[in-house]
Structures are given as C-alpha cells and as structure tokens.
C-alpha positions in Angstrom: 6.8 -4.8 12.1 5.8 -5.3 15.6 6.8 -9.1 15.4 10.3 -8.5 13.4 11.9 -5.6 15.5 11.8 -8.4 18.3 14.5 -10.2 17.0 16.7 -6.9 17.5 15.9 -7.1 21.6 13.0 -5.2 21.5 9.6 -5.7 23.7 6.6 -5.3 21.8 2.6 -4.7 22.9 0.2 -3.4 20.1 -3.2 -1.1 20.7 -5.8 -2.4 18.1 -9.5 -1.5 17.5 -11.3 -4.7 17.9 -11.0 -8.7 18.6 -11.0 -9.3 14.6 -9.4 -8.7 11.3 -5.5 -7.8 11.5 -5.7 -9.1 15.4 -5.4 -12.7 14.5 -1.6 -11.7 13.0 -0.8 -10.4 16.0 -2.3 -13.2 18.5 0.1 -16.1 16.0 2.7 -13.7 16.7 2.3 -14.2 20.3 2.5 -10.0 21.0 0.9 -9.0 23.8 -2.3 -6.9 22.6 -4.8 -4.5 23.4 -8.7 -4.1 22.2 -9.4 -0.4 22.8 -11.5 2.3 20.9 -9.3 3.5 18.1 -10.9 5.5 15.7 -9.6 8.2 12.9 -10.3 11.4 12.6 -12.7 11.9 10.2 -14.5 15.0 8.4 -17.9 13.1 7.9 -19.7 13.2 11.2 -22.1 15.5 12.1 -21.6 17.6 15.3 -22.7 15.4 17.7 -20.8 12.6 16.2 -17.5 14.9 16.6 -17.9 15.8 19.7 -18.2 12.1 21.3 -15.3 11.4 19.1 -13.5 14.3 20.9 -14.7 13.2 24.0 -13.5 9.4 23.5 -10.0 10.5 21.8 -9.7 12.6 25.1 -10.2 9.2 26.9 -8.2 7.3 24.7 -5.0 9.5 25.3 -5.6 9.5 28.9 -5.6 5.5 28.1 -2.4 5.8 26.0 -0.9 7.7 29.0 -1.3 5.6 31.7 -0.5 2.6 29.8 3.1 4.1 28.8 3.6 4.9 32.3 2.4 1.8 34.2 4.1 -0.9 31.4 7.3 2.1 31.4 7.0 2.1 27.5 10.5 3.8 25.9 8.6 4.7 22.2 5.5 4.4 21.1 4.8 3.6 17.3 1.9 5.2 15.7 1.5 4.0 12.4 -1.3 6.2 10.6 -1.1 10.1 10.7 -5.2 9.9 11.3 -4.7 9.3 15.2 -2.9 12.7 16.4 -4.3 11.5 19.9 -2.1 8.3 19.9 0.9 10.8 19.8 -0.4 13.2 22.4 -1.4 10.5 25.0 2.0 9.1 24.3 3.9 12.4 25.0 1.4 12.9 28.1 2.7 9.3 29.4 6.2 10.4 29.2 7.2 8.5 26.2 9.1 9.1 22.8 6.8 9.3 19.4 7.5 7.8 16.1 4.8 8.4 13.6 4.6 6.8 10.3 2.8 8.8 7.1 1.7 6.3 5.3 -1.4 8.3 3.1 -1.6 11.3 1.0 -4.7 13.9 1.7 -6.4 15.9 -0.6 -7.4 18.6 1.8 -4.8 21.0 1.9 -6.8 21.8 5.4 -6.4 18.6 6.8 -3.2 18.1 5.7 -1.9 21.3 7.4 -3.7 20.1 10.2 -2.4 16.5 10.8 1.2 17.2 9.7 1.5 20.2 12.1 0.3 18.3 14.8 2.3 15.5 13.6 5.8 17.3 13.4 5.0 18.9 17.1 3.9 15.8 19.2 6.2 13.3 17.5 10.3 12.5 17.9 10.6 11.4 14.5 8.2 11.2 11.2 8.8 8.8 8.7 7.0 9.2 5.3 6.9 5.4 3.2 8.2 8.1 0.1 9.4 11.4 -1.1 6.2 12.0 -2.6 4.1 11.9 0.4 6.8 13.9 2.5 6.5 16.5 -0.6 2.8 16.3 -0.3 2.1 16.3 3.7 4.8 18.6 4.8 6.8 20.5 2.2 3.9 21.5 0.3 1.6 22.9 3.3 4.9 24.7 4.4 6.3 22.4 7.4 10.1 22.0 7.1 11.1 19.8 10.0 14.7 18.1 10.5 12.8 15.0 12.1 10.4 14.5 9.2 12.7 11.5 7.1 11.8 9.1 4.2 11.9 5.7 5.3 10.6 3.2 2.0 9.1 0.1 3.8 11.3 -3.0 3.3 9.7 -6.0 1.0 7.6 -7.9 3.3 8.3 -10.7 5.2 5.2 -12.5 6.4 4.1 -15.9 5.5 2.0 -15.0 2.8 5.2 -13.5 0.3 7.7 -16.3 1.7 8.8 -17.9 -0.6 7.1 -16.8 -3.7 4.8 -19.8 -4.9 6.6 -21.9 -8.1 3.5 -22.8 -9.6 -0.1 -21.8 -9.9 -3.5 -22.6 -11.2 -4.6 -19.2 -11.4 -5.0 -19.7 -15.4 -6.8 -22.5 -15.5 -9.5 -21.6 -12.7 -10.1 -19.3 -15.1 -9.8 -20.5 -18.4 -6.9 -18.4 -19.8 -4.5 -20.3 -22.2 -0.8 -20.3 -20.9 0.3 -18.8 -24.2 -1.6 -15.7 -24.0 0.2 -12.6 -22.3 -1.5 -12.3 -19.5 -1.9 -8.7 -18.3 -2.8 -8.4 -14.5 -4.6 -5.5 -12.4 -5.0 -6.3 -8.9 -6.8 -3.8 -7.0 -10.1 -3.8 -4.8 -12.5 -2.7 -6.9 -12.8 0.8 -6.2 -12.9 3.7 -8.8 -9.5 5.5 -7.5 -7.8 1.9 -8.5 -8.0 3.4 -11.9 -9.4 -0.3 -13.8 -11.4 1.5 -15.9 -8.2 2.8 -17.8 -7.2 -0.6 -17.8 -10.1 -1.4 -19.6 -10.0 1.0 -22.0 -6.6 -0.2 -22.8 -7.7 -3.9 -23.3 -10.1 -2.0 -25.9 -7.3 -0.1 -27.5 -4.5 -2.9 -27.9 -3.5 -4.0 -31.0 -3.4 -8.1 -30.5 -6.0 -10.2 -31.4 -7.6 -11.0 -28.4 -6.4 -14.8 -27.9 -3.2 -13.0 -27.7 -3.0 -11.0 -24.6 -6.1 -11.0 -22.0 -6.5 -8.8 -19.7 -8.0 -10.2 -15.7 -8.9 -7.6 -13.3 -8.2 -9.4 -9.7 -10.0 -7.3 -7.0 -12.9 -7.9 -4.4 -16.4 -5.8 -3.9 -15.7 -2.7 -1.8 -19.0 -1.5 -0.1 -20.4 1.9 -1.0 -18.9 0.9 -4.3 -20.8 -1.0 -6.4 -22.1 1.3 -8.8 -18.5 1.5 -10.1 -18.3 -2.4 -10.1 -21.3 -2.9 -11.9 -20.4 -0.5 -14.6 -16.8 -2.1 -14.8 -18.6 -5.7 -15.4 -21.1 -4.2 -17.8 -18.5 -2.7 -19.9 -16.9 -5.9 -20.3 -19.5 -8.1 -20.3 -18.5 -8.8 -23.9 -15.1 -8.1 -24.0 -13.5 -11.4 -24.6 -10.0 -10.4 -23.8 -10.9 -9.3 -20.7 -11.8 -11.3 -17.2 -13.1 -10.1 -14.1 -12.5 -12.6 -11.3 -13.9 -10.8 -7.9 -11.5 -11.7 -4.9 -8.8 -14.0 -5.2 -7.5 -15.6 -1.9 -3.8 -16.0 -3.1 -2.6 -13.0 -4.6 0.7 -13.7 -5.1 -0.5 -17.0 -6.8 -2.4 -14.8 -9.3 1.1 -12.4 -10.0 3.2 -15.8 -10.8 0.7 -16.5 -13.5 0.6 -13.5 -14.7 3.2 -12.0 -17.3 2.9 -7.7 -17.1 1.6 -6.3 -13.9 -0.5 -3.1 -14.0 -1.1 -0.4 -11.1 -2.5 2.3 -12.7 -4.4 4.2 -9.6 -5.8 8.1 -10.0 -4.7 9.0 -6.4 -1.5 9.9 -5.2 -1.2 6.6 -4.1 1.8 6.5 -1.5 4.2 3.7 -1.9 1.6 0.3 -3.4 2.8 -2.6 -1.9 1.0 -4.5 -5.0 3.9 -2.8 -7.6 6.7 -4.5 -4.6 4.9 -7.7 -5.1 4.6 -7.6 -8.7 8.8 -7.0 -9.2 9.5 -9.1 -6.2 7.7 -12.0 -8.5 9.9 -10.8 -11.4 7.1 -9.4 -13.3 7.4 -5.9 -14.9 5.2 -3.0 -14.2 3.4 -1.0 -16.1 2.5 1.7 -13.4 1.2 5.0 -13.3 3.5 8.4 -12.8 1.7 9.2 -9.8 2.6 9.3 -5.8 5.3 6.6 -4.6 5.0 4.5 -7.9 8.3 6.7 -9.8 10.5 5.4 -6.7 9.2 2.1 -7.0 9.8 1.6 -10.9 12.8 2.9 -12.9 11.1 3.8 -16.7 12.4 1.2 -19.1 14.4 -0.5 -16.7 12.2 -2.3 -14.6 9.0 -1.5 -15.7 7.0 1.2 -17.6 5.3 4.1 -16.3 2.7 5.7 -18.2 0.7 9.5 -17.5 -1.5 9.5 -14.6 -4.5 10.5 -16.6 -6.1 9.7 -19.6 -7.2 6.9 -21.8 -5.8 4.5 -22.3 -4.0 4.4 -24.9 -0.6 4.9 -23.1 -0.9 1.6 -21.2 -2.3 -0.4 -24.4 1.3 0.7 -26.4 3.1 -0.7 -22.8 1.3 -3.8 -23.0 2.2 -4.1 -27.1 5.6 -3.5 -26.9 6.3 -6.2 -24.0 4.1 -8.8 -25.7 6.1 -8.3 -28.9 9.3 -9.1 -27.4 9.2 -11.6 -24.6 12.9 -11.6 -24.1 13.3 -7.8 -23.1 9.7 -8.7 -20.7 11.4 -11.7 -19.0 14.6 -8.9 -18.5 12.7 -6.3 -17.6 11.3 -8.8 -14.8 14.4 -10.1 -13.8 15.6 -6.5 -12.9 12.7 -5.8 -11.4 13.5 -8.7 -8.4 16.8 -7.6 -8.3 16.4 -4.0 -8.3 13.8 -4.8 -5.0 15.6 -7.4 -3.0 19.1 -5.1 -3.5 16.9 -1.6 -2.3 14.3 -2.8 0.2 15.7 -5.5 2.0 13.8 -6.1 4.5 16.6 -6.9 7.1 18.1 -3.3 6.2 14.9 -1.8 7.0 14.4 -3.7 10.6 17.9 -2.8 11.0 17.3 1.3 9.7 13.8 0.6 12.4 15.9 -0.6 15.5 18.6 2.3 14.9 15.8 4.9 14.8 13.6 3.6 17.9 17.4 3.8 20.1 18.1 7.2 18.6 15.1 8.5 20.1 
C-alpha cells in the first residue's frame, strides 16, 4: 500500500517495530522508514507491564507528533485498530487520521473501547468488510458517517504476479496428478478450523486414491499441542498429508484443485480465499466473517456452516470431484468475479481519492 499510492503523487515514510520481518519490503521499496517501539494494546500484562506500556504509548504519540509536525505530514495511515495512540499522536501533531479495521474482537469491552476511540481520533475508518464494520461498530452501538467499507484490492506484490504456470507441489510430495487434490492452507493454529477439514477427509465418500486431502501450514508457537494432535490423528490417514510450511504458496494453490478456508473465528476478509479464486480454484469456505462477500454460494465457490463436523465440507468436496467440468467453471468465475471486483488499481485509486478528501 505504502509503495502503490506513490504512483498517484503521493510521499510515503512508514513507522515499523523493528529492523526485521515486514521491514525488508519496505527497504526494496526504497520508502523511507522508521524503527520505533510499536506495540498493541493488549489485555495480558500484569499491572506493571500496563503501566510501562502506558507510559511508552505516551512517548510514542509524543513521537508520532513531532514527527508529523517536523516532516509536515498531510495523513497519517494507521493500519491496525490495536494502536489508538498512533491516532492520538497523529491528531496531536496536527495531522488527518485514517484508520484501517482489519480484525474482529471477541470482547464486546474491548471492542467498545477501540472502536470509540477509533471513530473519535480518526477522519475516516475503513473496515476490510461489512462484517467487521457490523461487528466493531454497529453492534457495540457506534453509528458514525466516517466509518466506510473499503474490501482490500487483490494484491499486487511480487509474490501473486503473475500467478506461477506450473508447479512441483505434487510431486515433492508424492500426490498423483489425477487425484483431486483438496487444499487447506492455514498456519497451524486451532482457530484455522483443520481439524474439520480432517474430519471431512474421514467422512468423504471417494476411495482414498481419489481425492487427498494436504494441510499446507507452518508451526505456530504456543501451539503445538493442537499440531501434534492434528498429525496424530492423521498419522494413518492415507488420503491425508500434512506438509508443515511451504515457501511458495501460491505454487501449492496452482496444484491444487478445491481450496478450503474453513476458520472458527470471525475471520475478517482471508486473503488465502482471494488467492485461491484469483488462481481459478473454487472455494469451499466457511459462512463466517468476510468469507460470504468473498464467495458467491454455488457460483464461485461453496460455503458450508461455520460449526460442526464435518460432514458439510466432505458433500462440497464430493460433488466437485464428481463433476470436474462444473469445478473447472466454478474456478473460472471465481478469477473473474475477483479481478472484475477488487481490482487492485480501483482500490489505489478509491485509496488516493480518500487520503485528498481528508
């Protein structure tokens, strides 16, 4: 984002936690960037530990605020509702806030309290879907003219463009190229929901050496209870492969022939279901969160009940192995249904006309 809404004749500078990770986009990008303390608020830290985190987010605003004035910044873009004092050290230094929701709370607490303070310190909210405006504003009671629904554009960087034409994803790992291959691609974590996606391996009605299943997703720390049960319980499962992390993850989509994002969170607005249709695969995704304004039911993709066994998602996967042809056109919608409603230049261009309205 920072690096496309140049080409519009903006000036961009970005504030990021540390010298590692995500920073290496933005030093190939050549935007001019900042290693500062930047942390979110968070409910699990004892009372010591919130209070220096109160006393370092008063320090970091005062931060923000100088920087605005001394570089003369025109908006700053906060883009995680968790940093409420991003916004206010932007509004201290004078300039206009656009925040971007891009995560659904449980805590009806801490959603009143973010969104409140949200809709007060910023110009203009955008929400990545209906369903997370429904569930940070409208349902905690906030009805604010500047909170809009903005659906993030297909993305851009070198790692989606183009799409590979080939792969070696099923032979790395030993699955025949006439099998329908049934993809989850997640980080294994147990809100990801592969445990359903399991049971529906168990539950479909093809012999195995007809459709496998391969759960694509790395080790998540604090979470390897779940991962060990997941590899237990499919220790013998022969339609079923668990690969760990996969470098090339739209290499592993091309090979694969149904995509399935079944997650038991209200998960927002998954990029993984954008890069699933943008490969011309179809979905099989879960009615929860973003995921019904991502996939149109029987159009380009299936969703299935956001709890359960599953059974649900077993009968998906039947009916688009029994009849390739309707898969392949489900797929092909999919792309098109994408590239015609999130074009990405639409959404630089819907970016640029918000940051000069404000």
């Amino acid at each position: 984002m920072a690096d496309q809404v140049r080409s519009y004749g903006h000036q961009t500078a970005a504030i990021l936690p540390a010298e590692q990770g995500i920073a290496e986009w933005y030093e190939s990008a050549d935007i001019d960037t900042y290693y500062w303390w930047s942390e979110p608020l968070r409910r699990k830290r004892n009372v010591l530990g919130q209070l220096w985190f109160l006393l370092l987010a008063v320090l970091a605003s005062l931060r923000i605020a100088a920087l605005v004035r001394s570089e003369d910044v025109d908006v700053v873009h906060v883009n995680e509702v968790r940093y409420p004092y991003a916004l206010f050290g932007a509004r201290l230094g004078g300039a206009r806030v656009v925040c971007h929701v891009r995560a659904n709370y449980e805590s009806r607490t801490l959603r009143r309290v973010l969104s409140t303070a949200t809709a007060i310190l910023s110009h203009r909210v955008l929400c990545v879907s209906e369903r997370t405006k429904e569930i940070m504003f409208d349902d905690v009671g906030i009805d604010s003219d500047h909170v809009q629904v903005l659906w993030d554009g297909l993305p851009v960087d070198d790692d989606h463009k183009p799409i590979p034409q080939e792969s070696s994803f099923r032979e790395e790992y030993g699955i025949d190229q006439e099998t329908t291959l049934v993809l989850c691609l997640s980080k294994l974590v147990e809100i990801k929901g592969q445990e359903r996606v399991v049971d529906a391996a168990q539950a479909v009605n093809p012999p195995a050496g007809d459709v496998t299943f391969a759960l694509v997703g790395g080790s998540v720390a604090g979470h390897e209870e779940y991962e060990r049960t997941l590899r237990r319980d499919t220790r013998d499962m022969e339609n079923v492969v668990m690969t760990g992390f996969y470098e090339d993850a739209m290499a592993a989509i091309v090979a694969c022939d149904v995509l399935v994002h079944v997650p038991t969170y209200e998960d927002p607005f998954p990029n993984v279901v954008l890069e699933g249709m943008m490969c011309g695969k179809p979905v099989i995704g879960a009615s929860i969160g973003g995921i019904p304004e991502q996939v149109i039911d029987g159009e380009t993709g299936i969703l299935v009940p956001a709890t359960g066994e599953g059974d649900d998602i077993a009968t998906a996967v039947e009916h688009l192995h029994e009849d390739p042809s309707k898969r392949n056109r489900i797929g092909a919608r999919a792309k098109d249904h994408v590239e015609e409603t999130l074009d990405p230049e639409r959404y630089y261009e819907e970016l640029d006309a918000l940051y000069r309205r404000v």
